[in-house]
PyMOL commands that place a pseudoatom at each C-alpha (Angstrom):
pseudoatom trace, name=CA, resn=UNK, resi=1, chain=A, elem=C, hetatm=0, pos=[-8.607, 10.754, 102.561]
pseudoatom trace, name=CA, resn=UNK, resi=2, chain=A, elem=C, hetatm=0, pos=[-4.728, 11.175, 102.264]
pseudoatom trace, name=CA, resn=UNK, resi=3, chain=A, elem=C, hetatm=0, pos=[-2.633, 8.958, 100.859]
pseudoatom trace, name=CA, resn=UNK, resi=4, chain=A, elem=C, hetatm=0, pos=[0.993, 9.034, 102.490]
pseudoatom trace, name=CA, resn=UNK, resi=5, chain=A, elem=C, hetatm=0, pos=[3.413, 6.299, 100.355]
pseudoatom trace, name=CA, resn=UNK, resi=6, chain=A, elem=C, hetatm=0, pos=[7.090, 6.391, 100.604]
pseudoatom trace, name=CA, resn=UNK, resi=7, chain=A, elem=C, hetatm=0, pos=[9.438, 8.919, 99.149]
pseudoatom trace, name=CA, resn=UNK, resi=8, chain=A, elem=C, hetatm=0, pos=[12.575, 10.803, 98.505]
pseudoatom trace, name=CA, resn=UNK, resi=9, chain=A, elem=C, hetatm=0, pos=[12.401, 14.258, 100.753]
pseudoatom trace, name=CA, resn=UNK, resi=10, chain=A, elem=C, hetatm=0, pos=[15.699, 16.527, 100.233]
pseudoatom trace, name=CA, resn=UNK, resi=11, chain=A, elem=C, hetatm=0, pos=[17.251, 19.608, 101.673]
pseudoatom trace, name=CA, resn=UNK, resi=12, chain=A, elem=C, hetatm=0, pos=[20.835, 21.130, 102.235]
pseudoatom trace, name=CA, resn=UNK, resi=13, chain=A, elem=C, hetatm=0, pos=[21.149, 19.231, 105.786]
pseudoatom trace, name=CA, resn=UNK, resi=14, chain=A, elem=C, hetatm=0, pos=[19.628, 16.116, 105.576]
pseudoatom trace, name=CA, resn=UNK, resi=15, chain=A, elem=C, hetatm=0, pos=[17.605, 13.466, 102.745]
pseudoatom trace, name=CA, resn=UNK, resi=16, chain=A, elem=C, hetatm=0, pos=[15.081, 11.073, 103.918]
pseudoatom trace, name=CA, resn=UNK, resi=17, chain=A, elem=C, hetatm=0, pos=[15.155, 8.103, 102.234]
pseudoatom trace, name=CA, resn=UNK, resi=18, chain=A, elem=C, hetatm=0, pos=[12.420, 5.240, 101.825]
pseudoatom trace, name=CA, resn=UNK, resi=19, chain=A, elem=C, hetatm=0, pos=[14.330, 2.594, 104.372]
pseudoatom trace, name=CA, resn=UNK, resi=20, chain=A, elem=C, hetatm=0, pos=[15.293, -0.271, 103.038]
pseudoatom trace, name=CA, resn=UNK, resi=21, chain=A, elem=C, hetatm=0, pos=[17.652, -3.492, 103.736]
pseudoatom trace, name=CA, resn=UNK, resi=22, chain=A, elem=C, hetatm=0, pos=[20.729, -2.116, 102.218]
pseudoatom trace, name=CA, resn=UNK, resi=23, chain=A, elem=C, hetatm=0, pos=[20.625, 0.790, 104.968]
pseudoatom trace, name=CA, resn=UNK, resi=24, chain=A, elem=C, hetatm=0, pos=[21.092, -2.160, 107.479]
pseudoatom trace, name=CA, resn=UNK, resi=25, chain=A, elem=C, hetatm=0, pos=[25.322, -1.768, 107.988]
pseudoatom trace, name=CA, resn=UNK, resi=26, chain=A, elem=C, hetatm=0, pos=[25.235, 1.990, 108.280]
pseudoatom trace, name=CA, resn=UNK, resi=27, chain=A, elem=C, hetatm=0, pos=[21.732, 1.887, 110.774]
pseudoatom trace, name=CA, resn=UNK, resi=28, chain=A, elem=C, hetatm=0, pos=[24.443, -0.439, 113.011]
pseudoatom trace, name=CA, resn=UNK, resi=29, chain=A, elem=C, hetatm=0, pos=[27.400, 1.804, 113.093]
pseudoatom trace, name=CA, resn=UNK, resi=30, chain=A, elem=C, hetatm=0, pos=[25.113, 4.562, 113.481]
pseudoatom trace, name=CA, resn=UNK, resi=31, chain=A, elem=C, hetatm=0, pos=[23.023, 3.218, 116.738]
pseudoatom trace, name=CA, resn=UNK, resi=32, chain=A, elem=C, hetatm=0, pos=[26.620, 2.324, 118.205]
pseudoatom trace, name=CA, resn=UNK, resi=33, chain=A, elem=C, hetatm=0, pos=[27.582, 5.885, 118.586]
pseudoatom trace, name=CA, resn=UNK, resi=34, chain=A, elem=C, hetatm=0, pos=[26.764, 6.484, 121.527]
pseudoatom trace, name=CA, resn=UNK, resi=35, chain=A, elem=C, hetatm=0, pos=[24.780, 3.441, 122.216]
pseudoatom trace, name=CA, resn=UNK, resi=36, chain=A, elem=C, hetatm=0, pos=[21.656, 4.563, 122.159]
pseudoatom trace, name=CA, resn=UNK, resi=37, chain=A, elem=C, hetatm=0, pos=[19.843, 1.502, 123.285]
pseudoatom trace, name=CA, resn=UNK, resi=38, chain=A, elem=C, hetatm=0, pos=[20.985, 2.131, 126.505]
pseudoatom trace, name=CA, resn=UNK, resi=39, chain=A, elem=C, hetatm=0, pos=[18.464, 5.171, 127.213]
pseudoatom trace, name=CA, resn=UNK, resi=40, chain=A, elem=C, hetatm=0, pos=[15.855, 3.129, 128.998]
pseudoatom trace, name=CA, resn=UNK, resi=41, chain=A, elem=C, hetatm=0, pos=[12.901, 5.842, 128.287]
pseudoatom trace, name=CA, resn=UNK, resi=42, chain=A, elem=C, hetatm=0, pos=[13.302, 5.358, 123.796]
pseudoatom trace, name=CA, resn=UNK, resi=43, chain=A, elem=C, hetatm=0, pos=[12.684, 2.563, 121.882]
pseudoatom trace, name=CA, resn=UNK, resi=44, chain=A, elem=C, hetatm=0, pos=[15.975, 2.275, 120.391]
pseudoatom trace, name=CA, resn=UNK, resi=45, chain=A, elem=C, hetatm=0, pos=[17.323, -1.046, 118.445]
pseudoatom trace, name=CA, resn=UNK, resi=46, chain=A, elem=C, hetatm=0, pos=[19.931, -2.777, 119.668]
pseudoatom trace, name=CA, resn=UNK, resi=47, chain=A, elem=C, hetatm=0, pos=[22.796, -3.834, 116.668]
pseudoatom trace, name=CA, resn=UNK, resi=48, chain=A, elem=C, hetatm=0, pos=[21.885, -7.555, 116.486]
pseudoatom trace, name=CA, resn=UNK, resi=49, chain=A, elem=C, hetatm=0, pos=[18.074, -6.285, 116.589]
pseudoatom trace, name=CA, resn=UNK, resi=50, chain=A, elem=C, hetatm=0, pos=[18.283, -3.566, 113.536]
pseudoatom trace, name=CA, resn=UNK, resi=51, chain=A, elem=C, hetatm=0, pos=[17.296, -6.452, 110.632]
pseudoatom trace, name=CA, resn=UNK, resi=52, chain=A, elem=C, hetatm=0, pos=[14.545, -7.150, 113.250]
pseudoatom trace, name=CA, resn=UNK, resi=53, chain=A, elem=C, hetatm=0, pos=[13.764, -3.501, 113.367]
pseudoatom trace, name=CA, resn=UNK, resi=54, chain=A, elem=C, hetatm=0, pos=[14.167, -2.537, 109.474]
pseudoatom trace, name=CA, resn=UNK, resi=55, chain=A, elem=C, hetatm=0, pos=[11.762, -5.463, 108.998]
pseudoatom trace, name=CA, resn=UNK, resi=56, chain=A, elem=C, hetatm=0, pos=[9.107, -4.705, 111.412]
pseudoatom trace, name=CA, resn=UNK, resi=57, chain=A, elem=C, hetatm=0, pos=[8.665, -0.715, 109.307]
pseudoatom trace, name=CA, resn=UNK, resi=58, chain=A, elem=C, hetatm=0, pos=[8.293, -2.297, 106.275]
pseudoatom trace, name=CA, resn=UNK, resi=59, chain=A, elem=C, hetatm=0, pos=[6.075, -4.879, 107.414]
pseudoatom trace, name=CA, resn=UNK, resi=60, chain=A, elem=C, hetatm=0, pos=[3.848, -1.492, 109.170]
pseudoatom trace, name=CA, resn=UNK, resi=61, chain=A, elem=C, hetatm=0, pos=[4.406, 0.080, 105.674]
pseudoatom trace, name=CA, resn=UNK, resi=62, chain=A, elem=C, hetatm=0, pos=[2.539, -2.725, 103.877]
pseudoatom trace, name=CA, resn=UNK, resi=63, chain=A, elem=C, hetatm=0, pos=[-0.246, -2.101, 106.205]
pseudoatom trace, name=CA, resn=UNK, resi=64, chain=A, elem=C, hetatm=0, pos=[-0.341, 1.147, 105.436]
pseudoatom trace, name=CA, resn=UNK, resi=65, chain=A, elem=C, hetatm=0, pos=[0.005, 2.372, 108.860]
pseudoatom trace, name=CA, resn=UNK, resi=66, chain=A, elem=C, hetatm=0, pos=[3.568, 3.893, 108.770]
pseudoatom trace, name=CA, resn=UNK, resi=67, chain=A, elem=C, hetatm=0, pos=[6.019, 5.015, 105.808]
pseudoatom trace, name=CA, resn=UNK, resi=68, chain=A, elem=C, hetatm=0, pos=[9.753, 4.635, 107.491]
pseudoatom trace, name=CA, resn=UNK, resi=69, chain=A, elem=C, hetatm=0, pos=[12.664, 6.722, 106.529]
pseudoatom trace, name=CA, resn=UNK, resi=70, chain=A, elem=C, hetatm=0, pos=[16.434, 6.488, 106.625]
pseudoatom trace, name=CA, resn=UNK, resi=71, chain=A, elem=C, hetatm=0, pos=[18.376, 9.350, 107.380]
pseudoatom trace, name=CA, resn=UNK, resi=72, chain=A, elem=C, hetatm=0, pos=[20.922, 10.474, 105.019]
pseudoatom trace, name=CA, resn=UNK, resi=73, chain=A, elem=C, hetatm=0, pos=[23.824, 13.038, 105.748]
pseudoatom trace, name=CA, resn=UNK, resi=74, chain=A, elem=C, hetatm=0, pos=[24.352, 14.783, 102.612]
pseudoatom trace, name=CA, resn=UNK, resi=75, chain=A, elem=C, hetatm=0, pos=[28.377, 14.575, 103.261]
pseudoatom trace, name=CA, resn=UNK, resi=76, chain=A, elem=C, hetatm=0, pos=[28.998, 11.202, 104.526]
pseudoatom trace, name=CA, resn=UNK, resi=77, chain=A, elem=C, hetatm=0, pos=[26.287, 9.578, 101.919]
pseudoatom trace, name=CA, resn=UNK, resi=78, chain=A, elem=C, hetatm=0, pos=[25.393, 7.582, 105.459]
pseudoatom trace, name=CA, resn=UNK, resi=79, chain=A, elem=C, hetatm=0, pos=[22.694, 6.918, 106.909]
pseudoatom trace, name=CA, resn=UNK, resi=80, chain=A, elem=C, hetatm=0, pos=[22.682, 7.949, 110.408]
pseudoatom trace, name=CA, resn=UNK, resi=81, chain=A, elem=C, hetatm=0, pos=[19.120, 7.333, 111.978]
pseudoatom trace, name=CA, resn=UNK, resi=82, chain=A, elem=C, hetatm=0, pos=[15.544, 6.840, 111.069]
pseudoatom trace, name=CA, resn=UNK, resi=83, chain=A, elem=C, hetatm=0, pos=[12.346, 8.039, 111.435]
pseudoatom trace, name=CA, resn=UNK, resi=84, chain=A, elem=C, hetatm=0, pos=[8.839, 7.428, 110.236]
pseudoatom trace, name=CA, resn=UNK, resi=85, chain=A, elem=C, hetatm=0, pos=[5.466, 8.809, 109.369]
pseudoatom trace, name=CA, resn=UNK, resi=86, chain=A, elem=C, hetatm=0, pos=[3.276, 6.363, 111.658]
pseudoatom trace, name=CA, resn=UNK, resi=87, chain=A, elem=C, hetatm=0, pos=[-0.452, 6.047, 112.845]
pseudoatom trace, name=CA, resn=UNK, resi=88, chain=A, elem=C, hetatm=0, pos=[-1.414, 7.856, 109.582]
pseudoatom trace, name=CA, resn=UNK, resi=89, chain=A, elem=C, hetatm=0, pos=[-5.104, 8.290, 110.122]
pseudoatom trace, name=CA, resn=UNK, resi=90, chain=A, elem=C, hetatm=0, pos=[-6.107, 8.638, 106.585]
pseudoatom trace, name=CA, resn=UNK, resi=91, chain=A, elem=C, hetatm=0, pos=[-9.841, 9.845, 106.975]
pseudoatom trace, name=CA, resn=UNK, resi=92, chain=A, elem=C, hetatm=0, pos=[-9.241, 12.354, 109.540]
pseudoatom trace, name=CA, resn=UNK, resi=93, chain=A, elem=C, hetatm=0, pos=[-6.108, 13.557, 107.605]
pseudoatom trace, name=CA, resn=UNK, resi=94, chain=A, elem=C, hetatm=0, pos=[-3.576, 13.357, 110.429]
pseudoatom trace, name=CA, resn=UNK, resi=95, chain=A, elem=C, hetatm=0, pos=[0.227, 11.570, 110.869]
pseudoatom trace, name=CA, resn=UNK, resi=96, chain=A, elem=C, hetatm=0, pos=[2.143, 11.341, 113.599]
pseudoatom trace, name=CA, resn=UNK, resi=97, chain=A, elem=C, hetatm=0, pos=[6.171, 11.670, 113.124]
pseudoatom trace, name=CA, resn=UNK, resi=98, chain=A, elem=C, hetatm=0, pos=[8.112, 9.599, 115.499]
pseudoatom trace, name=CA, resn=UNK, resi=99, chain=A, elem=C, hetatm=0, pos=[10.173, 6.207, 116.158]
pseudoatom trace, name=CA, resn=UNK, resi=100, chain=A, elem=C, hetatm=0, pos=[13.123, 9.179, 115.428]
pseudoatom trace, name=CA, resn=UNK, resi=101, chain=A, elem=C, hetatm=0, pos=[16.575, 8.341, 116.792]
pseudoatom trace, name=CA, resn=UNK, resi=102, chain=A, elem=C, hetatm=0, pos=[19.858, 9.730, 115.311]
pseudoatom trace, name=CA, resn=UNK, resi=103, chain=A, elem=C, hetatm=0, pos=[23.272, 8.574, 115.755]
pseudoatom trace, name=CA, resn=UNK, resi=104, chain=A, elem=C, hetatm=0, pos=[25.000, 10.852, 118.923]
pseudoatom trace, name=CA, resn=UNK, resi=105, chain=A, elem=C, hetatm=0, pos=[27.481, 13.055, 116.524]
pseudoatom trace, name=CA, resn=UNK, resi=106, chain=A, elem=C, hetatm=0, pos=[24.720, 14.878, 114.245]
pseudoatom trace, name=CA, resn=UNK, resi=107, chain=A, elem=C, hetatm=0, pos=[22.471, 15.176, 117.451]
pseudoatom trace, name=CA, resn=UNK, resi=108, chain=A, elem=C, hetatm=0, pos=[21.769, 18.879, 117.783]
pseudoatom trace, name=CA, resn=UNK, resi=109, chain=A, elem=C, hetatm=0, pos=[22.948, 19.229, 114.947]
pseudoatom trace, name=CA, resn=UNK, resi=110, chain=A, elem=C, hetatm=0, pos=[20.880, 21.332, 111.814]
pseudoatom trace, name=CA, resn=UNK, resi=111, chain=A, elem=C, hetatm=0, pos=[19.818, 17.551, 110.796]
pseudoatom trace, name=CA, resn=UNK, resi=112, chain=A, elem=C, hetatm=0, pos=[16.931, 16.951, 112.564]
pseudoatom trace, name=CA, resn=UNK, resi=113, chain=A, elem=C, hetatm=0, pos=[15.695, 20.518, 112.291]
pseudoatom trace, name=CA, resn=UNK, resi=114, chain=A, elem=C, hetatm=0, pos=[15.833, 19.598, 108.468]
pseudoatom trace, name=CA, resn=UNK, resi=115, chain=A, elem=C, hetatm=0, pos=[14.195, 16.903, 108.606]
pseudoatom trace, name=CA, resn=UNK, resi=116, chain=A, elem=C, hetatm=0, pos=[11.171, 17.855, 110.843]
pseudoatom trace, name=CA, resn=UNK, resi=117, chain=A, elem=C, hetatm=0, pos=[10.990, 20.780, 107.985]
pseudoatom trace, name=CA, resn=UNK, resi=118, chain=A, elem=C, hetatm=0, pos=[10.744, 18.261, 104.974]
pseudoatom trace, name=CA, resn=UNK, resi=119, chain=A, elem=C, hetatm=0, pos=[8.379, 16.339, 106.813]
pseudoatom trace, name=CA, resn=UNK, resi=120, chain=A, elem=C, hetatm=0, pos=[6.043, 18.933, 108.198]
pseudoatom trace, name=CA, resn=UNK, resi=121, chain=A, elem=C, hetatm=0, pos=[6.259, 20.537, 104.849]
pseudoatom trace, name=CA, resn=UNK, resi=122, chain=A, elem=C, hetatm=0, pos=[5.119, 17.252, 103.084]
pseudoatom trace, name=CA, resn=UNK, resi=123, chain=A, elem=C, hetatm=0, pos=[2.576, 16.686, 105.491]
pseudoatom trace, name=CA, resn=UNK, resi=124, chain=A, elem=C, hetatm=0, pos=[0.734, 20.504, 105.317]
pseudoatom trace, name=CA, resn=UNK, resi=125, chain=A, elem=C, hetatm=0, pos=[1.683, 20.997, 102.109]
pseudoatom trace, name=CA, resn=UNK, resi=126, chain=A, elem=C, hetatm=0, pos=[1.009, 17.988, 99.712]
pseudoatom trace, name=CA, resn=UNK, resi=127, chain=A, elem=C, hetatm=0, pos=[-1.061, 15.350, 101.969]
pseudoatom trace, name=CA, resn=UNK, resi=128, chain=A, elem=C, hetatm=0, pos=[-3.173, 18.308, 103.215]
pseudoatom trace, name=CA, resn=UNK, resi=129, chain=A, elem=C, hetatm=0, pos=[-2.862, 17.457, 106.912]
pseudoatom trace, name=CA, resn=UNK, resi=130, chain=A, elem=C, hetatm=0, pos=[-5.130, 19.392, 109.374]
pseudoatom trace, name=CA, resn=UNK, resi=131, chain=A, elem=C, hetatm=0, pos=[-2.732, 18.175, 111.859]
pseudoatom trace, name=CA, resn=UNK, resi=132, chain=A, elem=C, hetatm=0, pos=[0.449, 16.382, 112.969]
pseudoatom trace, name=CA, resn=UNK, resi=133, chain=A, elem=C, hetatm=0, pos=[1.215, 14.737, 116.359]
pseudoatom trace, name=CA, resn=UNK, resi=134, chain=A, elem=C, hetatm=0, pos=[4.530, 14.059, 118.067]
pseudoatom trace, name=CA, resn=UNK, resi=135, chain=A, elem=C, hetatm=0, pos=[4.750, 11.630, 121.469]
pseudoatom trace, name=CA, resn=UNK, resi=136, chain=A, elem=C, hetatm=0, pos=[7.756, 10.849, 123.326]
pseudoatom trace, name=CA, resn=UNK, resi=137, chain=A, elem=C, hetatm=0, pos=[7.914, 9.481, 127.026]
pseudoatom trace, name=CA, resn=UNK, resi=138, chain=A, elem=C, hetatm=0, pos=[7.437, 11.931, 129.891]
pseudoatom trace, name=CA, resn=UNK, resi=139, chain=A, elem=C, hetatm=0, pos=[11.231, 11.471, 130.999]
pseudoatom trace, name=CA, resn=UNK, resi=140, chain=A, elem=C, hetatm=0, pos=[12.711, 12.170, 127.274]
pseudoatom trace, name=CA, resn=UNK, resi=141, chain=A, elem=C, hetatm=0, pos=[13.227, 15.905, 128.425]
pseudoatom trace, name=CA, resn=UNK, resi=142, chain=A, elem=C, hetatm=0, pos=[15.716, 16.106, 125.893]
pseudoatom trace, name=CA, resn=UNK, resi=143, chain=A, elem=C, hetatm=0, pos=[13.312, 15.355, 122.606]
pseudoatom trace, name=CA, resn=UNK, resi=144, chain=A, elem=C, hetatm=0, pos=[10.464, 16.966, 124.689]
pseudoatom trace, name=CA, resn=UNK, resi=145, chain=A, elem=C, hetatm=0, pos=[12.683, 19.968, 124.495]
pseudoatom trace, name=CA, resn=UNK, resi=146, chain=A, elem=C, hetatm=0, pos=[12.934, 18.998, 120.982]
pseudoatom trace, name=CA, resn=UNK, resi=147, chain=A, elem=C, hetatm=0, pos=[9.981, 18.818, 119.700]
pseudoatom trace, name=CA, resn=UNK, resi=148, chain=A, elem=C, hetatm=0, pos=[8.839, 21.937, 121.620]
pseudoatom trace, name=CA, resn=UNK, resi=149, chain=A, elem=C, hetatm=0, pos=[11.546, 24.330, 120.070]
pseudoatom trace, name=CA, resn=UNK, resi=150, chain=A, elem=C, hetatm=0, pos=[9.685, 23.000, 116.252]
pseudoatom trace, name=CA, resn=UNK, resi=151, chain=A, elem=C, hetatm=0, pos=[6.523, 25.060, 117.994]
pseudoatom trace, name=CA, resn=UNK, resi=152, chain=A, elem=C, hetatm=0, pos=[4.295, 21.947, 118.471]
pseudoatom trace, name=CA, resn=UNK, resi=153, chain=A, elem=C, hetatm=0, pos=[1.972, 22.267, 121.310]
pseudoatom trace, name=CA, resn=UNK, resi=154, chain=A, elem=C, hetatm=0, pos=[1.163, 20.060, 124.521]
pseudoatom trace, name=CA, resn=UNK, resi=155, chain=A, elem=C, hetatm=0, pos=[-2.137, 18.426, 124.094]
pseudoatom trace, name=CA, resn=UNK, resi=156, chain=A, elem=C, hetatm=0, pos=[-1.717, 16.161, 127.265]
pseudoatom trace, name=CA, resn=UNK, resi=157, chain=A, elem=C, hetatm=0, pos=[-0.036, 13.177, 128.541]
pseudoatom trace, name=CA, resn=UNK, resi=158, chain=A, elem=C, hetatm=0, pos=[-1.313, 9.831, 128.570]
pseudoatom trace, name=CA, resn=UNK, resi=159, chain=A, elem=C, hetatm=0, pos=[-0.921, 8.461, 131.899]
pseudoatom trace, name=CA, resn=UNK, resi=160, chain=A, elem=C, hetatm=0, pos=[0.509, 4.632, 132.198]
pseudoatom trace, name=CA, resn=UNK, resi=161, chain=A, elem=C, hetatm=0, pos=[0.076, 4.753, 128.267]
pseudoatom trace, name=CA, resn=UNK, resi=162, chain=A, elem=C, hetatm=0, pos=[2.346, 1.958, 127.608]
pseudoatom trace, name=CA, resn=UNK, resi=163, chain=A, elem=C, hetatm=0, pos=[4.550, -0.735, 129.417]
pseudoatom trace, name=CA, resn=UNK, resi=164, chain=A, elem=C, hetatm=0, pos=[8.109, -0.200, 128.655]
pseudoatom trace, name=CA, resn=UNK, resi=165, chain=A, elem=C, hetatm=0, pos=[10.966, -2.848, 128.170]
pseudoatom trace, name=CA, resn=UNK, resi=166, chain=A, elem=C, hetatm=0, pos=[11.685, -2.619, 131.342]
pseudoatom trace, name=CA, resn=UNK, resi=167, chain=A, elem=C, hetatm=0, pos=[8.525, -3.167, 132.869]
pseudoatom trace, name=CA, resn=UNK, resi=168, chain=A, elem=C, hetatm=0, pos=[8.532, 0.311, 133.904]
pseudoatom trace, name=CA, resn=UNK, resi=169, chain=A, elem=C, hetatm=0, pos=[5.040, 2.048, 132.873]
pseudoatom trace, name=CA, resn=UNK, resi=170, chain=A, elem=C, hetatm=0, pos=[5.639, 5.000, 130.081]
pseudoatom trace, name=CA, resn=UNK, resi=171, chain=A, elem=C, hetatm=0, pos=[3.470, 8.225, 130.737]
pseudoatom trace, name=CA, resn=UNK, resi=172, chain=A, elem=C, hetatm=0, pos=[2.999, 9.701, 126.989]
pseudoatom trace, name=CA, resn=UNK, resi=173, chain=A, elem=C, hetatm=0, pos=[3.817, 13.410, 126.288]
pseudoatom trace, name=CA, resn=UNK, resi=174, chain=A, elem=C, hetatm=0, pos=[1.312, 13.846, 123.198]
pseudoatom trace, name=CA, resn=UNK, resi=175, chain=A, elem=C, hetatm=0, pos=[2.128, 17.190, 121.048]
pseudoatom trace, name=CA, resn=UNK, resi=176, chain=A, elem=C, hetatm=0, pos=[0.461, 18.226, 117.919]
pseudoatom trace, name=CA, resn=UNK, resi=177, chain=A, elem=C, hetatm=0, pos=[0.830, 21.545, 115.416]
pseudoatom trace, name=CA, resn=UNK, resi=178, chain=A, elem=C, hetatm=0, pos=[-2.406, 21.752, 113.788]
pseudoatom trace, name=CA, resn=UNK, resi=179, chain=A, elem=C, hetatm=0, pos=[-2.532, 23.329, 109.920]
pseudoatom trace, name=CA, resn=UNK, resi=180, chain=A, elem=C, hetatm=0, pos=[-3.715, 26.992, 111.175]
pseudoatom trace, name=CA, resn=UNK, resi=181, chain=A, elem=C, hetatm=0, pos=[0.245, 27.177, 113.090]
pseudoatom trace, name=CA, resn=UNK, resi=182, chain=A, elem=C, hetatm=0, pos=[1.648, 25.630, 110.358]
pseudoatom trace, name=CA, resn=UNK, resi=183, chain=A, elem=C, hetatm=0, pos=[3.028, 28.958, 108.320]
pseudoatom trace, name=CA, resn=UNK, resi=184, chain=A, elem=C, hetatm=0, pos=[4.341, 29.982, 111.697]
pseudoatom trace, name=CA, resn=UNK, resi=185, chain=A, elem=C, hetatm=0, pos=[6.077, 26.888, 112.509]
pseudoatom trace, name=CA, resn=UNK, resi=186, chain=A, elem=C, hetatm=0, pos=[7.433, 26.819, 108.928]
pseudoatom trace, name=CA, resn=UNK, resi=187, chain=A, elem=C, hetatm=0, pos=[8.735, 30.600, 109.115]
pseudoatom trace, name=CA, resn=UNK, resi=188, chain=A, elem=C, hetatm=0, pos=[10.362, 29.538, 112.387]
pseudoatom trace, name=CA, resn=UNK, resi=189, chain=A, elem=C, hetatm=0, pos=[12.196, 26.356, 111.400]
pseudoatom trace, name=CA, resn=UNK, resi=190, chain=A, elem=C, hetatm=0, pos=[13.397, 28.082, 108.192]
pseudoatom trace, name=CA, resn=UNK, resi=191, chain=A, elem=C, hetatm=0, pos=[14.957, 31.335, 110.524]
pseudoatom trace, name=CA, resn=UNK, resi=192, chain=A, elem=C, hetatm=0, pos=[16.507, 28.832, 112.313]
pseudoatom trace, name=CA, resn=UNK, resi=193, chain=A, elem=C, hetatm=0, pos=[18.264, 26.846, 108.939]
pseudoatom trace, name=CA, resn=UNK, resi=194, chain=A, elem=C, hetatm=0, pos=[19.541, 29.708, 108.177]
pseudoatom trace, name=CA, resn=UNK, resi=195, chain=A, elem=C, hetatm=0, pos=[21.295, 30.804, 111.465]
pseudoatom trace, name=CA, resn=UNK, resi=196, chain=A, elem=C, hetatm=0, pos=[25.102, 29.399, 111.258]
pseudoatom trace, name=CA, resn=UNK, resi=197, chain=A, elem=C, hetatm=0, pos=[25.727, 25.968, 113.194]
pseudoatom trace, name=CA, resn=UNK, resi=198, chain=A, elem=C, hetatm=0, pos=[28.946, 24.506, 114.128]
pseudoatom trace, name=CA, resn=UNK, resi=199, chain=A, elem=C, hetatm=0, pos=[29.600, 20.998, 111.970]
pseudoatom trace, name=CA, resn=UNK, resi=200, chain=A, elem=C, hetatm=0, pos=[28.628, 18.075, 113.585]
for i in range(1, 200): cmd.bond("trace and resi %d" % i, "trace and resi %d" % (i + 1))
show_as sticks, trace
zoom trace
């Protein structure tokens, strides 16, 4: 069994912290960039809805089924997104990373590379994880693209998985890296946090 509980994760580009209310005013001015809400194929909170939201990861987090994060940029001190362990399957020692947005002006940014490499790390490293999963909807080419450049793997899609907002039906990209790629993956993500990157 693993035990994942909330934490403090660090590196040069990016600290995850356990969310909590006070991240509430900087979550707002962060989702307004760029209005993310807008992208019908994400799960994004609106401004008025992020107390909702913030609430509804720490109520998941009491049940054990998701440890949420806040986003920090080491310059600004703000946070500028979220993201989450989530469907943490304890006995068969597996996580899922995802409910990930980030504010539009540290998108593509060394951030998120960061912070899929403190998570990853944490998950392979200390919980022992023989594998981690990563779903986004089949039109999201954009963290698709994403999440294949980390070196996770298609395992399939799940076909009129889940009825969006809309009323649209999402089809479900499902991706995994599995422990045996992990010193791979990890060798790869670190080659690229090292190559130079304009500032966000």
């Amino acid at each position: 069994m693993i035990a994942v509980t909330p934490l403090q994760l660090q590196g040069p580009h990016a600290r995850l912290e356990p969310l909590a209310a006070h991240h509430h005013d900087d979550l707002v001015e962060a989702v307004r960039d760029g209005e993310l809400w807008n992208l019908w194929y994400t799960f994004i909170p609106t401004p008025d809805r992020m107390q909702a939201e913030i609430e509804r990861r720490l109520q998941l987090q009491a049940q054990g089924s998701m440890v949420p994060f806040a986003v920090i940029e080491p310059a600004s001190g703000q946070a500028v997104g979220m993201t989450t362990y989530m469907n943490i399957d304890a006995a068969h020692h597996r996580v899922e990373i995802g409910s990930t947005w980030y504010r539009r002006r540290v998108q593509r940014s060394a951030l998120n590379t960061q912070c899929k490499r403190l998570l990853l790390s944490h998950a392979f490293d200390t919980l022992g994880c023989i594998a981690v999963e990563f779903r986004t909807h089949w039109f999201n080419h954009d963290s698709r693209h994403a999440i294949e450049r980390l070196g996770a793997k298609l395992d399939g899609v799940l076909r009129s998985h889940q009825i969006a907002p809309n009323g649209s039906l999402r089809d479900t990209a499902v991706y995994s890296i599995i422990a045996s790629e992990w010193p791979a993956v990890r060798s790869h993500l670190d080659y690229q946090l090292a190559r130079p990157r304009p500032a966000p």
